[in-house]
N, C-alpha and C positions, 0 to 999 in steps of 0.2 A: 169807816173801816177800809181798809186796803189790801187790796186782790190784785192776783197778779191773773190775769188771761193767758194762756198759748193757746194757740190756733191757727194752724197755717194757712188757714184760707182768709186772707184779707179780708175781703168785703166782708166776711160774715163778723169777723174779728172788728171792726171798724164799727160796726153796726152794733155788737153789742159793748163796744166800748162805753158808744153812747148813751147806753141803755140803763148801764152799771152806774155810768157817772149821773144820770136823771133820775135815778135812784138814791144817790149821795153817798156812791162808795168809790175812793180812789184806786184809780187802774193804772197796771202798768202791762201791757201786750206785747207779748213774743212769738214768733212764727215758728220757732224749731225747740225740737226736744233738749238740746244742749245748751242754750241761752235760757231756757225753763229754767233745768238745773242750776245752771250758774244765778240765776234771781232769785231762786229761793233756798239756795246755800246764803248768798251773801244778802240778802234781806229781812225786810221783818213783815210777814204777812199773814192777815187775821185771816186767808182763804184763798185758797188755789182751783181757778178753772182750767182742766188739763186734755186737752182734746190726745187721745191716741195714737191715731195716726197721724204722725209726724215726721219730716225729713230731721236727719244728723242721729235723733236718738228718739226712740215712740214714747209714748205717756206711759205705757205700764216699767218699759225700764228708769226712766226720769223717776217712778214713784217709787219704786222699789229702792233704787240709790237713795231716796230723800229718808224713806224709813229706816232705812239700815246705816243711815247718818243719826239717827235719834231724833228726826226733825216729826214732832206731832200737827204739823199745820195741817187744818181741814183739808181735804183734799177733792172735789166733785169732777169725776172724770166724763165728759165727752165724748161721742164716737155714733158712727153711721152702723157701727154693726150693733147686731139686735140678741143675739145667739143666745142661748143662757149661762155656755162654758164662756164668753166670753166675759159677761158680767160676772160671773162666782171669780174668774183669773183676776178683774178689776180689784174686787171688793177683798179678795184674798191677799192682793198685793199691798192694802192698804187704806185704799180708797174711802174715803166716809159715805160717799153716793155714788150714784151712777144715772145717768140722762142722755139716752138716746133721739139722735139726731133723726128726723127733722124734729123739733119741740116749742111747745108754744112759751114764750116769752115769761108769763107772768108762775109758768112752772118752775122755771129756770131759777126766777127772782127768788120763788116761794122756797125751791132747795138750798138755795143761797144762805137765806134767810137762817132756816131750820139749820144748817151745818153750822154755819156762825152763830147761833145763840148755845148748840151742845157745848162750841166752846168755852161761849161766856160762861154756862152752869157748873162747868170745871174750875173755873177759874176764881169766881162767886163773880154775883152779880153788885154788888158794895164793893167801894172803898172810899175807906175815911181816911182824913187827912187833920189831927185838929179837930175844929168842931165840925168842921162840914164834910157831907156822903156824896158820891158821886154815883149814879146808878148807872147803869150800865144797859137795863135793859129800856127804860124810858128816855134816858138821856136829859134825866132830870140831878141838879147838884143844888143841895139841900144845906141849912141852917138851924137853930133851934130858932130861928128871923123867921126865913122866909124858905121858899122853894123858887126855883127858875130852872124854866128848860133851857137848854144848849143849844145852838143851830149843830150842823155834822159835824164840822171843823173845829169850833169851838169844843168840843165833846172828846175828840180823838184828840187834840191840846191838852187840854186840864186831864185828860186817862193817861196820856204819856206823863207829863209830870205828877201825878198823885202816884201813881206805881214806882215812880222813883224817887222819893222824896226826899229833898236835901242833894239829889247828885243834879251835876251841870249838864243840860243836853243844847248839844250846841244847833246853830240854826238851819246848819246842813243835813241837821238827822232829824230835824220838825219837817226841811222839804220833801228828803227822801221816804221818811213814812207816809204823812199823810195827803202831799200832792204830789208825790211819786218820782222817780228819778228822770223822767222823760221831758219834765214839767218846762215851761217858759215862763213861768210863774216868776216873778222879780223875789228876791227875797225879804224884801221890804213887807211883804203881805204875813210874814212870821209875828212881828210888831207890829202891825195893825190887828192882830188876832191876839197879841197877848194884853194889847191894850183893852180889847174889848171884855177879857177875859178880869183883869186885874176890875174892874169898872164893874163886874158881877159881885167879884168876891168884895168888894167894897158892900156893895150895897145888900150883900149877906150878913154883915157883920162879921168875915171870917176873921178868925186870927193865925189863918195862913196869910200867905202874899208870893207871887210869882217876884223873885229877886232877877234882877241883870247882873252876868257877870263878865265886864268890859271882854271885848277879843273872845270868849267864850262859850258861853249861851245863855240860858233861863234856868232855874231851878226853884224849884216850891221849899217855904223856907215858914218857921213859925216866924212869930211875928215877937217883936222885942216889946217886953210889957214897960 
């Protein structure tokens, strides 16, 4: 899954970069309220950690713009203040949670967690493709064969392409969803991932198949009898 962090205090930002990503969800961290906004206008993100107080523009005005855009992305807001008015202002603005600073780590994860599966259950937790299901919440993709789990990456691949199925997603929108726009990552690691990918659904029997389309991208395609 891929989150976007704001939080302007580096070290701490930096630290739970780490945190997020040894948990296997990709980050991308911003230090101000208007580079917030601007990533989650023009991105795609399965959860947003939004600290408050903020230089340029604070989390509850960034949250309020993103709602009053139509934009539903989870939202878990951050902050040192404790107050109750200010939690009811969070959660009224939008907010799906709320987690006051200082807080222990595997809290953090644990809300993370819970916000991102309310989403999955909206969205269902299935999608079929052909013959095979992807689940969403085991990160298991199934056959009337066999079953195999997905590593993270593999998982967030074959969910981008089964939701879009038949359309071309080109290799620039596999980096910026799932290793994030910031990334040093070669692009070369898109095809090594769909290779490994293609190498599953073989040995499912699918009768989908991940097509290349030259200059392009990837798209999930049935398969020609």
């Amino acid at each position: 899954m891929r989150l976007l962090l704001a939080e302007d205090e580096k070290e701490l930002s930096n630290a739970l970069v780490v945190i997020l990503k040894h948990s296997n969800y990709s980050v991308d961290a911003v230090y101000n309220g208007q580079d917030a906004l601007d990533y989650i206008t023009n991105g795609d993100y399965d959860g947003v950690v939004l600290d408050i107080m903020m230089p340029k523009m604070d989390g509850i005005t960034v949250l309020r713009k993103v709602r009053e855009s139509g934009n539903s992305v989870p939202v878990l807001l951050l902050t040192a203040k404790s107050e109750i008015d200010d939690r009811v202002t969070g959660l009224d603005s939008g907010a799906d949670d709320y987690l006051t600073k200082p807080f222990a780590t595997k809290e953090l994860l644990a809300r993370i967690r819970a916000m991102t599966r309310r989403k999955g259950e909206n969205t269902g937790s299935l999608l079929n493709c052909g013959n095979i299901s992807l689940n969403r919440s085991t990160f298991e993709v199934s056959s009337p064969k066999a079953t195999l789990r997905l590593a993270n990456k593999e998982f967030q691949m074959l969910e981008m392409l089964m939701s879009n199925e038949g359309m071309i997603i080109s290799t620039e929108r596999f980096m910026e969803k799932i290793w994030g726009y910031d990334t040093e990552t070669n692009q070369n690691v898109v095809w090594v991932y769909v290779s490994y990918l293609r190498k599953k659904l073989s040995a499912l029997g699918a009768d989908v198949a991940i097509k290349a389309v030259r200059n392009r991208g990837y798209a999930l395609e049935a398969l020609n009898d």
